[in-house]
N, C-alpha and C positions, 0 to 999 in steps of 0.2 A: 744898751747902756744909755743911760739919760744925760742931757749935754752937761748937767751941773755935777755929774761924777766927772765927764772927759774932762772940763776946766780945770778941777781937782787933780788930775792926774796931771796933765801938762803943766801945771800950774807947777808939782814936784819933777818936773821931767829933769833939772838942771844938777838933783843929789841922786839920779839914779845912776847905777851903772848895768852893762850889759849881764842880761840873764841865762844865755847861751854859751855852749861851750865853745872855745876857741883853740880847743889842742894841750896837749899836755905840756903844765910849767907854766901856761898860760895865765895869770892874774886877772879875772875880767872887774876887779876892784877898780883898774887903773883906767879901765877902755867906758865913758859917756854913755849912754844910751839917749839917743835920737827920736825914737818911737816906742810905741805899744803895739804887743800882739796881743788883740782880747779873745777868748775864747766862751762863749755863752755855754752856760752849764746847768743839763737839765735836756727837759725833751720839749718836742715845739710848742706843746702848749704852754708848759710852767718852766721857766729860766727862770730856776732860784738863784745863782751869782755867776759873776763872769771870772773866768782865770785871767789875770790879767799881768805881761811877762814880757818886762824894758826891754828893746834890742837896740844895737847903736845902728851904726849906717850900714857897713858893710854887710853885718847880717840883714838886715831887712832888703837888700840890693840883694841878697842870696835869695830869699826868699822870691824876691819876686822874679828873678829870672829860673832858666832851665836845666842848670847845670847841677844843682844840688836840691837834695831833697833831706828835709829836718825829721830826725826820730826826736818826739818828747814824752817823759814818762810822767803821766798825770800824779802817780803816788808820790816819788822821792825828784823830781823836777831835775831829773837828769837828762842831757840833751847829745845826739850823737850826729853829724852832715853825713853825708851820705854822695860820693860823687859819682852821678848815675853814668857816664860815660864808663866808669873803671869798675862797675856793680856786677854783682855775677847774675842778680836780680835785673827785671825792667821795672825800674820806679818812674812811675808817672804825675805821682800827687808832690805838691810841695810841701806840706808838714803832715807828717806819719804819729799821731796820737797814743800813745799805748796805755792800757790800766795795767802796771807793775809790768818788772825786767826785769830780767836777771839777779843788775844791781842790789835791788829792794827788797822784791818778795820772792824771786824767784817761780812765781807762779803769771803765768800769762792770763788778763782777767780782759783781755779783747785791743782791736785795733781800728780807732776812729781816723777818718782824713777829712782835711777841705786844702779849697786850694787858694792862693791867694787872689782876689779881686785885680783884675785888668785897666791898669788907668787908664783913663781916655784922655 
């Protein structure tokens, strides 16, 4: 992403709100978003555009620690945690990528991951 998108985007950071889910009955109208998750989209040579998807504190605190791991659906931007102590799965990655779920098409069209960057 080029710095004069990020400035753009921070620049709106203060009318977003969170893009993740929070549980049901949950409002995420009401809940800030803090950061960006951007996602590069494309293969390594050519990133034609990035997904780019507000989260407030708490999720991005999820995200970076070890206790949960993020399903997100690239088609209909549906979001599901995952709390890998109580999983019947061993989820190791922090955001779990999917092309279509259930929700959307019902057809499974693949499962991308990364994980999030280590502050130092």
């Amino acid at each position: 992403m080029h710095d004069t998108d990020c400035l753009a985007l921070l620049a709106g950071l203060a009318e977003e709100h969170c893009g993740l889910n929070h549980g049901p009955g949950v409002d995420t109208s009401a809940i800030p978003a803090s950061d960006y998750i951007a996602l590069p989209m494309g293969n390594a040579e050519t990133i034609k555009r990035e997904m780019v998807i507000p989260v407030c504190a708490e999720c991005a605190q999820a995200l970076l620690g070890e206790e949960w791991t993020l399903i997100y659906c690239l088609e209909c931007n549906q979001s599901q945690w995952i709390c890998r102590a109580r999983a019947k799965l061993h989820y190791r990655h922090h955001i779990l990528w999917q092309k279509g779920c259930p929700k959307c098409t019902g057809k499974f069209g693949g499962l991308y991951f990364n994980d999030m960057p280590v502050a130092e």
